[in-house]
N, C-alpha and C positions, 0 to 999 in steps of 0.2 A: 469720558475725558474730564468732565467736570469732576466726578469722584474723587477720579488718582488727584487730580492741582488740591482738593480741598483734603482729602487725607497726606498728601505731603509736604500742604501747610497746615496743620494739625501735628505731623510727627516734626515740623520744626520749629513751632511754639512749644509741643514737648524739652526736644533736647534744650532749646533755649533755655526754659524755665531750670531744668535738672543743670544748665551747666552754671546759670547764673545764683543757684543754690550752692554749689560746688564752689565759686568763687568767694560765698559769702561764709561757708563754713570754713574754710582755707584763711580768709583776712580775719575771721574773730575766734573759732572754735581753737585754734593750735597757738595764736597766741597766748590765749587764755591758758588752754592745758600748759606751755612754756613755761607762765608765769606763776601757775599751781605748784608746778613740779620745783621750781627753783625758789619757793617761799616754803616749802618742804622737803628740802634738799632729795630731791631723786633726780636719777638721773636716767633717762631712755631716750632712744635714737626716735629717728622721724620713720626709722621703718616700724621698731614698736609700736609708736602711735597710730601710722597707717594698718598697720595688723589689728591694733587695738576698736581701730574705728569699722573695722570690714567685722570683727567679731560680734561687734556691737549693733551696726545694721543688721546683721542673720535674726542674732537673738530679737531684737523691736519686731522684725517682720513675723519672726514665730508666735510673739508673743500675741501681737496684733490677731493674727490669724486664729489662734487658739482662744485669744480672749472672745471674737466673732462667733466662734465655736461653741462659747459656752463653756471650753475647758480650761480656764484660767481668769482668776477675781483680780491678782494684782501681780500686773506687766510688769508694773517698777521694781516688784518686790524678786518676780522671776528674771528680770532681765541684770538684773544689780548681780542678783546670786550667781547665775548662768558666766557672767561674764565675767565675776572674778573667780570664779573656777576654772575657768576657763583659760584664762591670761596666766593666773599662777602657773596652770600647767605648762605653759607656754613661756614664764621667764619673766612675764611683765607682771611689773606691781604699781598700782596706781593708789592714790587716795580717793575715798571716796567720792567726794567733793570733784574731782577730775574724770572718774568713770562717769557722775551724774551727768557733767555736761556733754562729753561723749553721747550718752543718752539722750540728753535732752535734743541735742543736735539730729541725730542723727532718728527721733522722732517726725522733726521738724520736717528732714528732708522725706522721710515715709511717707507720712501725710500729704505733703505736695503732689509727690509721685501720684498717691492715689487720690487726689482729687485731680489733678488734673486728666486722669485715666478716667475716672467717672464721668469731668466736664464735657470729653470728647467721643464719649459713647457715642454709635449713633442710635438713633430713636428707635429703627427698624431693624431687619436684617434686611433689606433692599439696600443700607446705602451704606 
């Protein structure tokens, strides 16, 4: 009984954390790309962007992975690439400068994810 109360306050400091990151990339990360995009006249919908940010989280987590792995020296340089290959194919074109912070964001939110996934390990396989 003790278990389940403490792993499902553990998975709801998780979502906490992931939604209060969610919050934070939403009030700065899409202003910022708004105010990129309009100091360089482009112009793309909030669905772009949403597509742009879901293409860019895969590529971080592949990179991450593969960098772990050993098969890959620089993430930014594959994930930069990946992702405007990827978006052209797709219709959206971003400045670099706007991809990066996509990136950088959406780093930020990886990392959390897995540190807070490693915080909550448990020690054993008993608990």
């Amino acid at each position: 009984m003790t278990n389940e109360i403490l792993t499902n306050l553990v998975y709801t400091f998780i979502l906490f954390g992931i939604s209060i990151l969610g919050i934070f990339l939403k009030s700065y990360v899409i202003p910022l790309i708004k105010a990129k995009m309009e100091q360089h006249n482009i112009t793309i919908t909030q669905d772009q962007i949403e597509v742009a940010k879901q293409v860019v989280s895969v590529l971080v987590e592949s990179a991450y992975r593969l960098g772990i792995a050993g098969k890959l020296d620089y993430m930014k340089t594959y994930v930069m690439t990946q992702a405007k290959t990827q978006l052209r194919e797709l219709g959206i074109e971003l400045t670099d400068e706007m991809l990066d912070n996509i990136r950088r964001a959406a780093l930020v939110e990886w990392e959390a994810t897995v540190k807070e996934i490693n915080d909550n390990e448990p020690l054993n396989d008993e608990g």
